[in-house]
py3Dmol code that shows the C-alpha trace and the ligand (Angstrom):
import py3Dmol

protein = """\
ATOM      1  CA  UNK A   1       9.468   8.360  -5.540  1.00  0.00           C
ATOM      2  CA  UNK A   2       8.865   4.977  -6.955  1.00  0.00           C
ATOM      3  CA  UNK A   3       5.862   4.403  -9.143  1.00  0.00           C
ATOM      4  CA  UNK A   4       3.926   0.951  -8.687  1.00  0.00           C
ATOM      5  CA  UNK A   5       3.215  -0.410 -11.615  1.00  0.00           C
ATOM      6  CA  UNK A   6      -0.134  -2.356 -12.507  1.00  0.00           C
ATOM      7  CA  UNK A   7       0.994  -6.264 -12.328  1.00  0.00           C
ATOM      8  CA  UNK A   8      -2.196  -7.277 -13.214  1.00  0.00           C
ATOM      9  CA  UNK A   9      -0.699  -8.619 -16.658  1.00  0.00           C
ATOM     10  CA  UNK A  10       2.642  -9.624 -17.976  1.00  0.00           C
ATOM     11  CA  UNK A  11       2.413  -7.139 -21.096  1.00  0.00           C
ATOM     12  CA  UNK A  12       5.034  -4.707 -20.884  1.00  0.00           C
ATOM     13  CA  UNK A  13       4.852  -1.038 -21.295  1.00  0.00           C
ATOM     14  CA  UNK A  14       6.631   1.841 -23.035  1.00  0.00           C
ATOM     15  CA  UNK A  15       7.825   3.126 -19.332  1.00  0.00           C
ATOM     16  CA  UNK A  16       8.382  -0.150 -18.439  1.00  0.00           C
ATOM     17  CA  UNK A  17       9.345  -2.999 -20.651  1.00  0.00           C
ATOM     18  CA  UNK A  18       9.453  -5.577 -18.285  1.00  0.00           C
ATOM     19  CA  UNK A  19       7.316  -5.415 -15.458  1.00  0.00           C
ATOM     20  CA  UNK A  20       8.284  -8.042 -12.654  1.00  0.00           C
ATOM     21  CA  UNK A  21       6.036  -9.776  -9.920  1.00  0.00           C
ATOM     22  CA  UNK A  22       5.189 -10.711  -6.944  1.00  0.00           C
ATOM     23  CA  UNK A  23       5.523 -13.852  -5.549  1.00  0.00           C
ATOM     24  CA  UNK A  24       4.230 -15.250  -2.306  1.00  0.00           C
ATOM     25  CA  UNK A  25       5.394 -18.030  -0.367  1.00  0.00           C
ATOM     26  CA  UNK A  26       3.238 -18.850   2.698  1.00  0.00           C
ATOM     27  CA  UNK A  27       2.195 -21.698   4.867  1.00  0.00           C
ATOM     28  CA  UNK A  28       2.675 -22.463   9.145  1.00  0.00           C
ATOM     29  CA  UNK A  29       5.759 -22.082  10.434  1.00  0.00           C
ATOM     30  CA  UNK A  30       8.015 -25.339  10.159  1.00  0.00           C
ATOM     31  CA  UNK A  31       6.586 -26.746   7.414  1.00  0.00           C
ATOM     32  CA  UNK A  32      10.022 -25.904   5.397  1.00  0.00           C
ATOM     33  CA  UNK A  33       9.666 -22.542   3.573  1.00  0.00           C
ATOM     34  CA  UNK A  34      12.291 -21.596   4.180  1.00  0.00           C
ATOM     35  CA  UNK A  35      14.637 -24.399   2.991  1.00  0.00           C
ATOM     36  CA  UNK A  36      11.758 -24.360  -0.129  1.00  0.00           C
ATOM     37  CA  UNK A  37      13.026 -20.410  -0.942  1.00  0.00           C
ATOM     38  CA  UNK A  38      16.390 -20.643  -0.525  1.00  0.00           C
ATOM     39  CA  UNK A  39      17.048 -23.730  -2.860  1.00  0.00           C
ATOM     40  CA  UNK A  40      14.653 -21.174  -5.000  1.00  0.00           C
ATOM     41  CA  UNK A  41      17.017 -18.288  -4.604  1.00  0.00           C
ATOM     42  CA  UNK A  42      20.126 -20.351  -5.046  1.00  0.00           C
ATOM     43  CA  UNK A  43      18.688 -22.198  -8.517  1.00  0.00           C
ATOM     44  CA  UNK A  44      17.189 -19.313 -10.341  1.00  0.00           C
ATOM     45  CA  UNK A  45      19.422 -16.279  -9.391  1.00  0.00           C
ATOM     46  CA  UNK A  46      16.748 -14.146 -11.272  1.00  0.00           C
ATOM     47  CA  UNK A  47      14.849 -13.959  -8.472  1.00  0.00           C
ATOM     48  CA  UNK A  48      15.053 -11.231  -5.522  1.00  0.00           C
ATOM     49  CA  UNK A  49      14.452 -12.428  -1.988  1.00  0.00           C
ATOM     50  CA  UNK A  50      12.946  -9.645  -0.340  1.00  0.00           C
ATOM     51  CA  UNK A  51      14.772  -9.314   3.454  1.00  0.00           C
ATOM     52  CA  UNK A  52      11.803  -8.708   6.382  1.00  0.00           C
ATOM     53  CA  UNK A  53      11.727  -6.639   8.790  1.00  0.00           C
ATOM     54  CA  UNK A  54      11.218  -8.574  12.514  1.00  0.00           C
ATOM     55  CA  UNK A  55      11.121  -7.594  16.145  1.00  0.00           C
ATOM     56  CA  UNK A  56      11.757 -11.074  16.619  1.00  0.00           C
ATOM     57  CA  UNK A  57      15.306 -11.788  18.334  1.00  0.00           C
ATOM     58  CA  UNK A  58      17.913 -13.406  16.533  1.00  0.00           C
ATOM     59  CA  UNK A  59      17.880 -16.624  16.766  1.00  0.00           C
ATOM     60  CA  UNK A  60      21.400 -18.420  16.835  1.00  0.00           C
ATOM     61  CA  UNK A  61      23.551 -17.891  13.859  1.00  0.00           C
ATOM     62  CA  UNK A  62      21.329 -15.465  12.073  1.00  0.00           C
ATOM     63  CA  UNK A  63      22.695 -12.719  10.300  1.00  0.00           C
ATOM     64  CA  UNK A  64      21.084  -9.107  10.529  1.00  0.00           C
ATOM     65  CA  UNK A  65      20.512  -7.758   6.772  1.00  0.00           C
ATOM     66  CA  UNK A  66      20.579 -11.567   5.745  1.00  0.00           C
ATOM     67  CA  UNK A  67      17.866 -13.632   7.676  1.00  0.00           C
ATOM     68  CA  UNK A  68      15.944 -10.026   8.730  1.00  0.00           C
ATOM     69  CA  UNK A  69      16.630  -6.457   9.934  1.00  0.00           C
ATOM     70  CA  UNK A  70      16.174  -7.044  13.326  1.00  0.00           C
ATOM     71  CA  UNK A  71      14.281  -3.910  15.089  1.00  0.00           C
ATOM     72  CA  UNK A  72      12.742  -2.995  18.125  1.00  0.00           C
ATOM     73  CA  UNK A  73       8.959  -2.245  18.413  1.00  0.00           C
ATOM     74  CA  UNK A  74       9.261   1.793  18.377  1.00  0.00           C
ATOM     75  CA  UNK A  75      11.545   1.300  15.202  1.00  0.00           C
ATOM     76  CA  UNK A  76       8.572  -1.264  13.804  1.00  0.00           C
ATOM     77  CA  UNK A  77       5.647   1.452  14.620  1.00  0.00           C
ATOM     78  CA  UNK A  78       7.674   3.982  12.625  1.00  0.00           C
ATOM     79  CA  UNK A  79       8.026   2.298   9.624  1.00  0.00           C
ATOM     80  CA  UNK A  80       3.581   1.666  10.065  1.00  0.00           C
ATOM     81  CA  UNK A  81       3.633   5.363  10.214  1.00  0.00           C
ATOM     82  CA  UNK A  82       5.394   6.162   7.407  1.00  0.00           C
ATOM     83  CA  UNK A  83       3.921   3.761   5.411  1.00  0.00           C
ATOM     84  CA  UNK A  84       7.398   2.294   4.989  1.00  0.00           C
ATOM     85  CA  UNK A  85       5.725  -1.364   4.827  1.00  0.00           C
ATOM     86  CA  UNK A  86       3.954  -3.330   1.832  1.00  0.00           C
ATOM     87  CA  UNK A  87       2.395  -5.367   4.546  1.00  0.00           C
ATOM     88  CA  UNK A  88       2.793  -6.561   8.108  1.00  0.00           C
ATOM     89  CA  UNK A  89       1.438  -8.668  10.908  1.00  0.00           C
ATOM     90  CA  UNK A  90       1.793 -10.125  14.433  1.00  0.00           C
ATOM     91  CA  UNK A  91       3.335 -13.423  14.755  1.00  0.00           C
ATOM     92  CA  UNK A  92       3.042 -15.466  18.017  1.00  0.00           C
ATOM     93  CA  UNK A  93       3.994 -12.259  20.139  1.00  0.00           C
ATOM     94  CA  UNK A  94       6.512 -10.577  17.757  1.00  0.00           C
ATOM     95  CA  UNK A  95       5.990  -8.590  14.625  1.00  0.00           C
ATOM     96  CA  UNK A  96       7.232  -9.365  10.999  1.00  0.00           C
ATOM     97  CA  UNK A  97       6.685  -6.842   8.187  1.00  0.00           C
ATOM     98  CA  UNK A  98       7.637  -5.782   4.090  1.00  0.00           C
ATOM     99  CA  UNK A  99       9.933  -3.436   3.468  1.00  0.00           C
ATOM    100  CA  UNK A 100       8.157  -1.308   1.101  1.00  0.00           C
ATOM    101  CA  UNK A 101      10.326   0.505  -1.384  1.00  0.00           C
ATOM    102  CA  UNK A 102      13.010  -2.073  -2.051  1.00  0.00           C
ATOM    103  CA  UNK A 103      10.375  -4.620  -3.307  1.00  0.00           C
ATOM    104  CA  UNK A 104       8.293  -2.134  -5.511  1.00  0.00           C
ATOM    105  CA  UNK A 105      11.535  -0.808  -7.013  1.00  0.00           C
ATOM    106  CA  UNK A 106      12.662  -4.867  -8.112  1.00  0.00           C
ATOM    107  CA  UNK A 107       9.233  -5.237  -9.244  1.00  0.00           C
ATOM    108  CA  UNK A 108       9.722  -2.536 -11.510  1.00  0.00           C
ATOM    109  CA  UNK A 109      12.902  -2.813 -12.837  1.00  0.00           C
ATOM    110  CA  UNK A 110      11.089  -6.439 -13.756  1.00  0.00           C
ATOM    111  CA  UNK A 111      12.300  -8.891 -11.389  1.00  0.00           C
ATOM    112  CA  UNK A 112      10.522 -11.990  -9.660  1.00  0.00           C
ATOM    113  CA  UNK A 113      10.285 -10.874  -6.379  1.00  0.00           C
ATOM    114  CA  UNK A 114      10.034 -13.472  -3.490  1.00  0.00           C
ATOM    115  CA  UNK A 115       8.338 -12.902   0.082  1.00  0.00           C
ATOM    116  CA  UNK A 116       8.110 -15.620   2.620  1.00  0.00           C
ATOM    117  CA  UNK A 117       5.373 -14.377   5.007  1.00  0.00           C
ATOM    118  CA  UNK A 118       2.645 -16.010   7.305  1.00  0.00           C
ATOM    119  CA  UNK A 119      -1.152 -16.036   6.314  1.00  0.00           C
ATOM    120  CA  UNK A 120      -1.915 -12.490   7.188  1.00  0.00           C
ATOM    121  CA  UNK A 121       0.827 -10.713   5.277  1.00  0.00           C
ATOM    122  CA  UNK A 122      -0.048 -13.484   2.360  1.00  0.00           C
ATOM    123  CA  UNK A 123      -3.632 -12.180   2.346  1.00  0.00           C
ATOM    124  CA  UNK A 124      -2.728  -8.292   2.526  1.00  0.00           C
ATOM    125  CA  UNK A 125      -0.312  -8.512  -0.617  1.00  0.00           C
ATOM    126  CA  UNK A 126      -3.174 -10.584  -2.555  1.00  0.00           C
ATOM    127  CA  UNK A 127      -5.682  -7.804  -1.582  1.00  0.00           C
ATOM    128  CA  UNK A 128      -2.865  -5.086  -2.576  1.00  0.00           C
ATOM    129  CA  UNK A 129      -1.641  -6.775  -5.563  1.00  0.00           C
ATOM    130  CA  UNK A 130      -4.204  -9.054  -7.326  1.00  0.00           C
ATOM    131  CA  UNK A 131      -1.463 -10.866  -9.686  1.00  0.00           C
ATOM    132  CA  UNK A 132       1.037 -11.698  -7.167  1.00  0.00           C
ATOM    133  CA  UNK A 133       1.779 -15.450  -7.483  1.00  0.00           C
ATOM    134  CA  UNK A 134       0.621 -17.101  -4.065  1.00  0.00           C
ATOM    135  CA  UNK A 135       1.475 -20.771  -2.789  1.00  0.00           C
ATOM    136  CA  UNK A 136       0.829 -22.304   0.301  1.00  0.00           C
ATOM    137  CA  UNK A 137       2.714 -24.639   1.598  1.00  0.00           C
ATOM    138  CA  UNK A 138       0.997 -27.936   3.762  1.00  0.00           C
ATOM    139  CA  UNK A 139       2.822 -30.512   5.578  1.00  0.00           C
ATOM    140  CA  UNK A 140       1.722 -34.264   5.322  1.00  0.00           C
ATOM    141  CA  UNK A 141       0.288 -33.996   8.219  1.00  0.00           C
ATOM    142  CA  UNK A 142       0.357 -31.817  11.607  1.00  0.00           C
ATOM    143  CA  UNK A 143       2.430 -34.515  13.571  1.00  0.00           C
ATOM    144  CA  UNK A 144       5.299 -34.208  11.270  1.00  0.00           C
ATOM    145  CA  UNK A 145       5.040 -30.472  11.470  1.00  0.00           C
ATOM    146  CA  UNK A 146       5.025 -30.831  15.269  1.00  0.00           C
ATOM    147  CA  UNK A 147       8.630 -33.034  14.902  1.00  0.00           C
ATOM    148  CA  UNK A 148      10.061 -30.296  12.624  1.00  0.00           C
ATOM    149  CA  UNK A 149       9.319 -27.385  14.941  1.00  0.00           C
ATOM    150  CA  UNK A 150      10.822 -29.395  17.745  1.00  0.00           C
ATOM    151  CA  UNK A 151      13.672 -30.430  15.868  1.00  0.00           C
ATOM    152  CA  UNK A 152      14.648 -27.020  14.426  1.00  0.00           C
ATOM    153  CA  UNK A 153      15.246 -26.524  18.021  1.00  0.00           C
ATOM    154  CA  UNK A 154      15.284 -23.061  18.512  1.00  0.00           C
ATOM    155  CA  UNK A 155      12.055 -22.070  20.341  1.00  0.00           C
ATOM    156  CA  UNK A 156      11.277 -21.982  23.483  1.00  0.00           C
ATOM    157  CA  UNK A 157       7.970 -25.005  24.568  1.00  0.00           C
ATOM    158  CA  UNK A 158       6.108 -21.640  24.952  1.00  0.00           C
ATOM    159  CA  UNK A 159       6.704 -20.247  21.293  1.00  0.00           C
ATOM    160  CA  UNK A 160       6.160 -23.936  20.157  1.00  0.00           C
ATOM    161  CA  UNK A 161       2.544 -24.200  21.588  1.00  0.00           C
ATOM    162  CA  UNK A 162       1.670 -20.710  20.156  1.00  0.00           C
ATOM    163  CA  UNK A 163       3.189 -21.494  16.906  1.00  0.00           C
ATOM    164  CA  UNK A 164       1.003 -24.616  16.655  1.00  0.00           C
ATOM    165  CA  UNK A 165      -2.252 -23.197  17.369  1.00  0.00           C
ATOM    166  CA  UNK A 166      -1.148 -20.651  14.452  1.00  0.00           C
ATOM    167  CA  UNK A 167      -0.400 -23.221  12.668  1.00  0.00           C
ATOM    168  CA  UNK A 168      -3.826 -25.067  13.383  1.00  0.00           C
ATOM    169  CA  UNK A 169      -5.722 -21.705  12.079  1.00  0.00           C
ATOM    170  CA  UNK A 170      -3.070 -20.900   9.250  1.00  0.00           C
ATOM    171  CA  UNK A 171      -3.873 -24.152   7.187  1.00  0.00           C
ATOM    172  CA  UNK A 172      -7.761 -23.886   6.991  1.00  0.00           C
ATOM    173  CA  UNK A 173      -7.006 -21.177   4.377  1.00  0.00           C
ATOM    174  CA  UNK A 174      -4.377 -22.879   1.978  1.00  0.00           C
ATOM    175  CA  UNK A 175      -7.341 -22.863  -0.139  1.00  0.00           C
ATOM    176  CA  UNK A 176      -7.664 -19.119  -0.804  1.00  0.00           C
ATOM    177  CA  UNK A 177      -4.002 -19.499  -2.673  1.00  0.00           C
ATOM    178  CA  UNK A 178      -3.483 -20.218  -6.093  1.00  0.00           C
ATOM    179  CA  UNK A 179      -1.116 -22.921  -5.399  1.00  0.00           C
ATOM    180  CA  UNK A 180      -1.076 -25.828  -2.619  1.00  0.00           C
ATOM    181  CA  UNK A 181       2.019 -27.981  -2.564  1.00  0.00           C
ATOM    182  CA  UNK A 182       2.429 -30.595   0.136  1.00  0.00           C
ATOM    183  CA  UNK A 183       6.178 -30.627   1.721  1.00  0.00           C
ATOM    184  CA  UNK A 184       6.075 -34.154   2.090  1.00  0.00           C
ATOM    185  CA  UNK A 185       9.118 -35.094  -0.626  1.00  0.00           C
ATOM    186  CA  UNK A 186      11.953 -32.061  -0.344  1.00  0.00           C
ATOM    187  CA  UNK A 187      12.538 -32.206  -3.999  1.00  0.00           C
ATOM    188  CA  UNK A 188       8.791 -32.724  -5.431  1.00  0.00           C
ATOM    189  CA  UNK A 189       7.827 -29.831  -3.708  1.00  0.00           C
ATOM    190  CA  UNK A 190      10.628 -27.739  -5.159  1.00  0.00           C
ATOM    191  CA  UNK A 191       9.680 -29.350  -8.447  1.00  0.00           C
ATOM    192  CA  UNK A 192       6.447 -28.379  -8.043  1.00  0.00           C
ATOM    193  CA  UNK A 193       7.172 -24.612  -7.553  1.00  0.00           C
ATOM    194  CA  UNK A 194       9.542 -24.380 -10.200  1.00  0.00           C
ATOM    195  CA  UNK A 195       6.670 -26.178 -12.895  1.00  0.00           C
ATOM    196  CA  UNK A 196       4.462 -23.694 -11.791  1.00  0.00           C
ATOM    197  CA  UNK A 197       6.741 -20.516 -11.323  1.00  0.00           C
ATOM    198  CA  UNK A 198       8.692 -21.152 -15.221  1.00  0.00           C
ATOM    199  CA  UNK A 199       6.808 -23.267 -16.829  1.00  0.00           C
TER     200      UNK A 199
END
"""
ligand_1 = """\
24
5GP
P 10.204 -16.972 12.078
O 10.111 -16.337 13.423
O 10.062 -18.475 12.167
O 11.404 -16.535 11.290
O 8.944 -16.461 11.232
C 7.652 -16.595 11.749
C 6.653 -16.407 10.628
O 6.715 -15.069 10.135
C 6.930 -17.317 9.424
O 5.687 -17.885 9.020
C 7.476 -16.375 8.387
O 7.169 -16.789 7.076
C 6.716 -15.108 8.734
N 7.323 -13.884 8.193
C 8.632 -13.628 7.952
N 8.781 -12.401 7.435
C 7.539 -11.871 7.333
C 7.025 -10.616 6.839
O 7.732 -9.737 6.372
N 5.687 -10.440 6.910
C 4.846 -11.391 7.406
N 3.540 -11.107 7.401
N 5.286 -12.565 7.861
C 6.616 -12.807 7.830
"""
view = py3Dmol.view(width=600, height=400)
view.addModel(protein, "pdb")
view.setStyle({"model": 0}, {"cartoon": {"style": "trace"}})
view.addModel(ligand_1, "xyz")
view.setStyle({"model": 1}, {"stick": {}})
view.zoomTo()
view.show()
């Protein structure tokens, strides 16, 4: 049985002397998380990506255990029932969720833990977990997050359309997070992160 420990500060304890953290990266799909956390990951090897669950197909070329555990929707409702997940939501028709006890034991063996998770999930971990780090990412503007949903090329005009009238509702609340960083310049907005995540 793993036992959370309070976050709410970075002192360390006599159980624990160093206490890790969450942190969130969220913003609409397309607007280059991803690409944003794995440059993270692959520069600062401190930090633990935590792997989602999805009952999301794979899409071409991704890997299951790497990209997500790819379930199906029975598998999904057991881990709700068991409590298995930190957090969880519905995402244009498919559901994406936490894995719960991998993530609370890096936290407390003190690592910088790393979730990449739309506005819903993003708002459950803040309610669950008051210190968790949270940055939303914005694109310049939604036309160029339009282009880079159509160039990524992988969904369907169908999943498009619903994943910009998420994205539509999604940005009105990049104010809620304690970081905004526009993904206009790759490499500022890395910068960005990394001034505010070890400075
Ligand atoms: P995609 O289908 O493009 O991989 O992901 C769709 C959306 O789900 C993205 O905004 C992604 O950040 C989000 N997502 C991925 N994993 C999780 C998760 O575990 N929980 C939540 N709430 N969202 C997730």
């Amino acid at each position: 049985m793993i036992r959370v420990l309070p976050i709410q500060s970075s002192a360390t304890t006599k159980e624990s002397p160093n206490p890790g953290r969450l942190i969130v990266l969220t913003g609409p799909s397309g607007v280059g998380k991803g690409t944003l956390m794995r440059s993270l990951l692959h520069r600062h090897p401190q930090l633990y990506y935590s792997v989602s669950v999805t009952t999301r197909s794979p899409r071409p070329g991704e890997i299951d255990g790497i990209n997500y555990y790819f379930i199906n929707h029975s598998q999904f409702e057991q881990l709700i029932a068991e409590s298995e997940l930190l957090e969880w939501a519905e995402f244009t028709g498919n559901y994406y969720g936490t894995p719960r006890e991998a993530v609370l034991k890096q936290i407390n063996s003190g690592k910088l833990v790393l979730l990449e998770i739309e506005l819903e999930g993003a708002r459950q971990i803040r309610a669950s977990f008051p210190s968790a780090f949270s940055i939303f990412i914005l694109p310049p503007c939604f036309e160029e997050l339009e282009k880079r949903i159509r160039l990524r090329g992988q969904d369907s005009e169908d999943a498009i359309a619903r994943r910009l009238h998420r994205a539509h509702e999604e940005i009105k609340a990049a104010n809620e997070f304690d970081l905004q960083i526009v993904n206009d310049d790759f490499q500022t907005a890395l910068n960005d992160i990394e001034a505010a995540l070890f400075k």
